[in-house]
C-alpha positions as a printed NumPy array, in Angstrom:
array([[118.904,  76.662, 117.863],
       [119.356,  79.823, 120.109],
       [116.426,  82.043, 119.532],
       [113.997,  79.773, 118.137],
       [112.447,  77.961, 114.22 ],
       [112.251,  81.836, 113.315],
       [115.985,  82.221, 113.969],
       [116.827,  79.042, 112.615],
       [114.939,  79.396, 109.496],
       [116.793,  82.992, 108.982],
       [119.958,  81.168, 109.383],
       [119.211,  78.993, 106.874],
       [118.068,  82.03 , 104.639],
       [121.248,  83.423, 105.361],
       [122.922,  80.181, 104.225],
       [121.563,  80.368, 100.863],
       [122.434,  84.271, 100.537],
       [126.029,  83.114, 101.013],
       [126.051,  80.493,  98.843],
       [124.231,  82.977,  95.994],
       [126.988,  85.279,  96.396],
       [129.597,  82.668,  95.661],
       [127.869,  81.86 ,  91.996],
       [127.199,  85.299,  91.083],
       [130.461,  86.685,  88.91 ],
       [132.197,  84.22 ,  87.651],
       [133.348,  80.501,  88.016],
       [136.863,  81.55 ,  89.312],
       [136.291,  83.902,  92.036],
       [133.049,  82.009,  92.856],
       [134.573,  78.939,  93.425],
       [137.486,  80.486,  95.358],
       [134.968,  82.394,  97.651],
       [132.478,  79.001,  98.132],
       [136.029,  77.161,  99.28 ],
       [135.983,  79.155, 102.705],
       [132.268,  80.174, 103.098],
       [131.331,  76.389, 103.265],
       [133.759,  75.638, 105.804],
       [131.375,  77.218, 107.666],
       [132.841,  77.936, 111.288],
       [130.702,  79.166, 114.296],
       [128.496,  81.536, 112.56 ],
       [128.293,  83.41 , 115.694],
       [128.32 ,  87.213, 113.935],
       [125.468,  86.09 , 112.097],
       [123.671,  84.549, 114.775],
       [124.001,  87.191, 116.97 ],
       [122.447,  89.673, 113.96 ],
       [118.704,  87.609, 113.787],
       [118.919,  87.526, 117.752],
       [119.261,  91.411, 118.106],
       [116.561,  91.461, 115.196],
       [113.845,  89.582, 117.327],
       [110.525,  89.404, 115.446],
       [111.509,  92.076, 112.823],
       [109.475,  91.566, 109.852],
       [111.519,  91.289, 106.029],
       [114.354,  90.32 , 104.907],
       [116.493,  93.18 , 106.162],
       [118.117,  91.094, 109.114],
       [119.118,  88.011, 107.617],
       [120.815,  90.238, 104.294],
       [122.655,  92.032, 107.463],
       [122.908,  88.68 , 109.034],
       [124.694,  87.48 , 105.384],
       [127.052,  90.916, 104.905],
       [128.425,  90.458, 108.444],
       [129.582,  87.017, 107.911],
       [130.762,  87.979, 104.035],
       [132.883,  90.301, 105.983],
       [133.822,  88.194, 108.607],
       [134.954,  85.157, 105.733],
       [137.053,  88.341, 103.647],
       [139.12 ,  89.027, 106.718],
       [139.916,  85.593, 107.328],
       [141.031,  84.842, 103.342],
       [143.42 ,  88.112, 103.658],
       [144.68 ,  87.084, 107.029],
       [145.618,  83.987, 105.63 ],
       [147.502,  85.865, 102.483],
       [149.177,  88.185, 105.441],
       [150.56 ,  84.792, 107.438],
       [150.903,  82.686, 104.954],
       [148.275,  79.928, 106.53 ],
       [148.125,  76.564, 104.705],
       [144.945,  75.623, 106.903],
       [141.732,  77.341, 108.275],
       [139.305,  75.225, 110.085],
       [141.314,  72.397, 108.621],
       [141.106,  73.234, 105.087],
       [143.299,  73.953, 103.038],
       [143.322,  78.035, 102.605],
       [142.758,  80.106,  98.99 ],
       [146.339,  81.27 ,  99.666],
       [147.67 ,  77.884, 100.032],
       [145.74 ,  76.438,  96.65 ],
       [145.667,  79.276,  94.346],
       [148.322,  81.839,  95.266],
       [148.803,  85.365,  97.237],
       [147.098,  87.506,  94.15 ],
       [144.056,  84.86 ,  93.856],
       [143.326,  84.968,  97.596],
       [143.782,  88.797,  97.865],
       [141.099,  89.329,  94.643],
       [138.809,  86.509,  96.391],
       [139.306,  88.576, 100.005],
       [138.431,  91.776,  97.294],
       [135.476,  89.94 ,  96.275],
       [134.03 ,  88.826,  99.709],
       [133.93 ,  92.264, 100.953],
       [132.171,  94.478,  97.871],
       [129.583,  91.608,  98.003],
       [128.862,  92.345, 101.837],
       [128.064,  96.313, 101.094],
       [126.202,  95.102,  98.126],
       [124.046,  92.788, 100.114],
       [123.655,  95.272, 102.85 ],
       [123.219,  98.371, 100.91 ],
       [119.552,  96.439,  99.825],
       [118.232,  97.237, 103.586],
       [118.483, 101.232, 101.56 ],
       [119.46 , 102.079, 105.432],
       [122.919, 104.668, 105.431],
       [123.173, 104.153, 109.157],
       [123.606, 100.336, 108.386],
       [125.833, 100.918, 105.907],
       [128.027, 103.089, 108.438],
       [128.189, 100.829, 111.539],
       [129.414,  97.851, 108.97 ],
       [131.919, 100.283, 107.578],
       [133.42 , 101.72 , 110.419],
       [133.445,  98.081, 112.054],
       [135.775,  97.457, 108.592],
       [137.748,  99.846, 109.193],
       [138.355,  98.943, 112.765],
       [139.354,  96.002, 111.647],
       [142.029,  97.308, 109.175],
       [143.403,  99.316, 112.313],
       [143.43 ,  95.944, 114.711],
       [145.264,  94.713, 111.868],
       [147.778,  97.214, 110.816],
       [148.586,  96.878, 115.146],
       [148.783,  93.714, 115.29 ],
       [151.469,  93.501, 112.701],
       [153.464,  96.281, 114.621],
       [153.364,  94.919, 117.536],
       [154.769,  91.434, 116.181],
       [157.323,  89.473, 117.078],
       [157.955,  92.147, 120.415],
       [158.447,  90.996, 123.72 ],
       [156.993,  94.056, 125.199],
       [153.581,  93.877, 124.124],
       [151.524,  94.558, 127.381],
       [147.395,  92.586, 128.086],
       [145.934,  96.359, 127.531],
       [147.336,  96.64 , 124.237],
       [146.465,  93.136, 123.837],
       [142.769,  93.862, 124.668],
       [142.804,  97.027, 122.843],
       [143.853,  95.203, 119.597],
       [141.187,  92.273, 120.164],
       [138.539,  95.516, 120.469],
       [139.77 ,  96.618, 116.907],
       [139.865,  93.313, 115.14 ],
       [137.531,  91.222, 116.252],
       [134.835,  92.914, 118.916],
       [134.115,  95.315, 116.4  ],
       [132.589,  93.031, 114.297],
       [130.499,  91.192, 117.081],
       [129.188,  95.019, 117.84 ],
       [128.139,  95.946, 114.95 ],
       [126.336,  92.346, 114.323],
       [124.41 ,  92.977, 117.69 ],
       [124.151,  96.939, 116.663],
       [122.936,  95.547, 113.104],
       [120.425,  93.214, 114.691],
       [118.831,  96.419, 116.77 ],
       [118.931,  98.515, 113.717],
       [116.823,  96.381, 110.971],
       [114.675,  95.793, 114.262],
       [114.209,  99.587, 114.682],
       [115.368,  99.345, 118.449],
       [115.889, 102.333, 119.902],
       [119.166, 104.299, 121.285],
       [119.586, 102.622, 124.473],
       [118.443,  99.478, 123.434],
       [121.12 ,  99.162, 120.259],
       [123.537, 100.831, 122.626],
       [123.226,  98.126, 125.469],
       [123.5  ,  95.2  , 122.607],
       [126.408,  96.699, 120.966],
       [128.256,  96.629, 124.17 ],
       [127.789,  93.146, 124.827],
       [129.118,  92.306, 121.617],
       [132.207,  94.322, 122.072],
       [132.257,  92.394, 125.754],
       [131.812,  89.119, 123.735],
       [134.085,  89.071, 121.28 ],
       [137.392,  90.247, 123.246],
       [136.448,  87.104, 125.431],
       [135.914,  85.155, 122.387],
       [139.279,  86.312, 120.947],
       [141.083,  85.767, 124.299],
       [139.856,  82.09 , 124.375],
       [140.489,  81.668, 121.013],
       [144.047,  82.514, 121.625],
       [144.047,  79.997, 124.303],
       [143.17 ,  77.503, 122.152],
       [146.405,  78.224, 120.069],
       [148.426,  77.176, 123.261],
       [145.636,  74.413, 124.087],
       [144.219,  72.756, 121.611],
       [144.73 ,  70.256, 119.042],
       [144.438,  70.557, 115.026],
       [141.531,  68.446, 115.447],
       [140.097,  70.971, 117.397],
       [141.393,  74.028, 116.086],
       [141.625,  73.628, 111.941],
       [144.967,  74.403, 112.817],
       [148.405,  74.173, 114.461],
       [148.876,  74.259, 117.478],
       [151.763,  77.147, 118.11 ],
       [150.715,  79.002, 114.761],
       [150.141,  82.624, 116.425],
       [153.839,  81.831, 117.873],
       [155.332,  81.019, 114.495],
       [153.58 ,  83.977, 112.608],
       [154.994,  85.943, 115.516],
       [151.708,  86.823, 116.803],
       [151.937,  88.228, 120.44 ],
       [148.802,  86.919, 122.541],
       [147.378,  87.344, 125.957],
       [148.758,  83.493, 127.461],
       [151.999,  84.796, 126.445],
       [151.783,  88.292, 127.55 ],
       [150.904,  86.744, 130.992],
       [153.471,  84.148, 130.794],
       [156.44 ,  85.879, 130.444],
       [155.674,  87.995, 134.012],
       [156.144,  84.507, 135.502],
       [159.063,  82.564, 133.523],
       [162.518,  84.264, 132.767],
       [162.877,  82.047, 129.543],
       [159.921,  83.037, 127.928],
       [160.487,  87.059, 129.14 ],
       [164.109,  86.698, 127.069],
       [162.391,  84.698, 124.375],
       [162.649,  85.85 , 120.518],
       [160.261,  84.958, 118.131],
       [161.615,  85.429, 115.28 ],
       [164.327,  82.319, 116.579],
       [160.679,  80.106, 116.885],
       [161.167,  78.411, 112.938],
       [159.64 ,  74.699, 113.383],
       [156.349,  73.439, 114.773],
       [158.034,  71.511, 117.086],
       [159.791,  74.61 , 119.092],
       [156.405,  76.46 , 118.697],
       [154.816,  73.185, 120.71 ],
       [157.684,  73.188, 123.349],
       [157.139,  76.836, 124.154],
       [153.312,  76.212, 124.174],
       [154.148,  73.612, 126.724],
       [156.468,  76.238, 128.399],
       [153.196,  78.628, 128.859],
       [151.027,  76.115, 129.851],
       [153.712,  75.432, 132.833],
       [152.546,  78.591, 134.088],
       [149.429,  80.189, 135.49 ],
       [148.858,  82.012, 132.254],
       [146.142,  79.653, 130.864],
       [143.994,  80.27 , 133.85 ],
       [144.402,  83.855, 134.167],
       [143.497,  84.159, 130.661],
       [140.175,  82.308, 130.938],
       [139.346,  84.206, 134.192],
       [139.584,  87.695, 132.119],
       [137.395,  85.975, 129.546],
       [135.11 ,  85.023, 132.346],
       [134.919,  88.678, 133.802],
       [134.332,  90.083, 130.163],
       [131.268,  87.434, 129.551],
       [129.919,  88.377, 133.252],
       [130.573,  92.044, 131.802],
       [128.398,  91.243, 128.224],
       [126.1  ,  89.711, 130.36 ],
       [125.103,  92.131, 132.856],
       [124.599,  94.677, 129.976],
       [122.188,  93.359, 129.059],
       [120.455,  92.57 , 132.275],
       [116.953,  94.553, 132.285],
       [118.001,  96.326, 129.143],
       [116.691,  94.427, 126.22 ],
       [113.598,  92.036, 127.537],
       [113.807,  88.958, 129.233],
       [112.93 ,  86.591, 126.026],
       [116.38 ,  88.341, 124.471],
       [118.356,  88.963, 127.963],
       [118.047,  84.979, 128.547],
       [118.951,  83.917, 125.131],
       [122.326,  86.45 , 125.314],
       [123.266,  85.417, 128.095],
       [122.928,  81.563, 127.039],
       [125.296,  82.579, 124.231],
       [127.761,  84.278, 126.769],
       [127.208,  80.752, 128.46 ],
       [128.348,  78.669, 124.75 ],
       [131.143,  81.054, 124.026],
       [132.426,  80.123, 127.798],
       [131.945,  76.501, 127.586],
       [133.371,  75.97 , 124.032],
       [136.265,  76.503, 125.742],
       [136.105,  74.833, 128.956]])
């Protein structure tokens, strides 16, 4: 693993913190919560917390380590109540097997158990970068639902919303890693940047994916952002280039099969590729942040994640 045994054994640490906080209050919301924690996923948030930590002694990193990715797993449970997802990584979702009001108490759950997990470190500046990273990610939200279904969405409010709703949470992982480290100013301020750099490439490739990949791949279908009327950067790009897609409505999108044909439609273009060369220039970005700023032992092992997050999606 990246980092090391002393990363990989905080992982693991982590692991068991998550799966602690799933048998903790009660049967029902426990075995809600376990349903989506054990699908596991990436991990990357986490990951990126015990990297930023380096050789900090205790416990404090992997319990910030564990309320990052409690966080991370509570937005994805109320996203799923929001568009009505029957998969995530090819489960099936708490929304789709126990209802709207079930998922939204589990989503509840999740995210008091990551400020109860973090508020251990006893550390109120912690307790402030995860919280204003939430609340980013309530505002990334609330835009991304306004600026559904429109045809005029343009790639800066694009990149502005993937800074809200999901950089913000791979900042304050790296900021959260400096902080139970007791890095100093510049240092925490050069590894919170490269998260935000990180995770609007991460987000932009992720939507690619949508277009791209396959359910095998993805957990999911392949169209869904289309369907839920979710407005991404390939089709943003697309629509400069094809007519169709520029007069294209959404809300006229009802069946998997359209949503494929129009993915087709944007792949016909040079959308894909212009999407993974802004990717590209963000990861160069994240990675020359870093470069001199942090020591070479962590500098090499960022930029071999900037280098994972690229290739993922080759």
């Amino acid at each position: 693993m990246l980092g090391g045994d002393r990363v990989a054994e905080r992982m693991l640490h982590a692991e068991r913190i998550l799966a602690d906080v799933t048998r903790a209050h009660g049967d029902a919301l426990a075995s809600a919560a376990a349903g989506t924690l054990s699908a596991g996923g990436k991990r990357l948030r986490p990951l990126l917390v015990l990297l930023c930590a380096g050789d900090a002694e205790g416990d404090a990193p992997t319990r910030a380590a564990g309320a990052v990715e409690l966080v991370h797993t509570a937005t994805l449970v109320h996203d799923d109540v929001i568009d009505r997802a029957s998969l995530r990584r090819g489960r099936e979702t708490v929304f789709a097997a126990r209802g709207r009001a079930a998922a939204t108490a589990t989503g509840d759950f999740v995210f008091s158990r990551a400020f109860a997990l973090l508020a251990q470190n006893r550390d109120r500046e912690q307790v402030r970068v995860l919280a204003d990273a939430c609340l980013a990610l309530a505002v990334g939200e609330l835009a991304q639902r306004r600026d559904a279904y429109r045809a005029d969405v343009s790639s800066e409010r694009y990149v502005t919303r993937c800074r809200l709703k999901t950089a913000s949470l791979f900042a304050a992982a790296c900021r959260l890693g400096a902080l139970t480290a007791g890095r100093g100013a510049p240092d925490a301020g050069a590894l919170e940047a490269f998260g935000q750099d990180l995770g609007v490439a991460f987000q932009m490739l992720d939507d690619l994916l949508d277009v791209t990949g396959p359910p095998s791949r993805t957990g999911k279908h392949r169209g869904t952002d289309l369907l839920d009327g979710t407005v991404t950067l390939p089709l943003v790009l697309a629509r400069r280039e094809d007519p169709a897609l520029a007069r294209l409505d959404l809300r006229t999108v009802a069946t998997r099969a359209e949503a494929e044909r129009i993915c087709d439609r944007i792949a016909g273009t040079g959308a894909l590729g212009e999407t993974r060369a802004q990717a590209a220039a963000l990861l160069a970005g994240a990675k020359e942040t870093v470069r001199g700023a942090v020591g070479q032992e962590l500098e090499r092992t960022l930029h071999s994640v900037a280098d994972r997050v690229a290739e993922r999606y080759a």
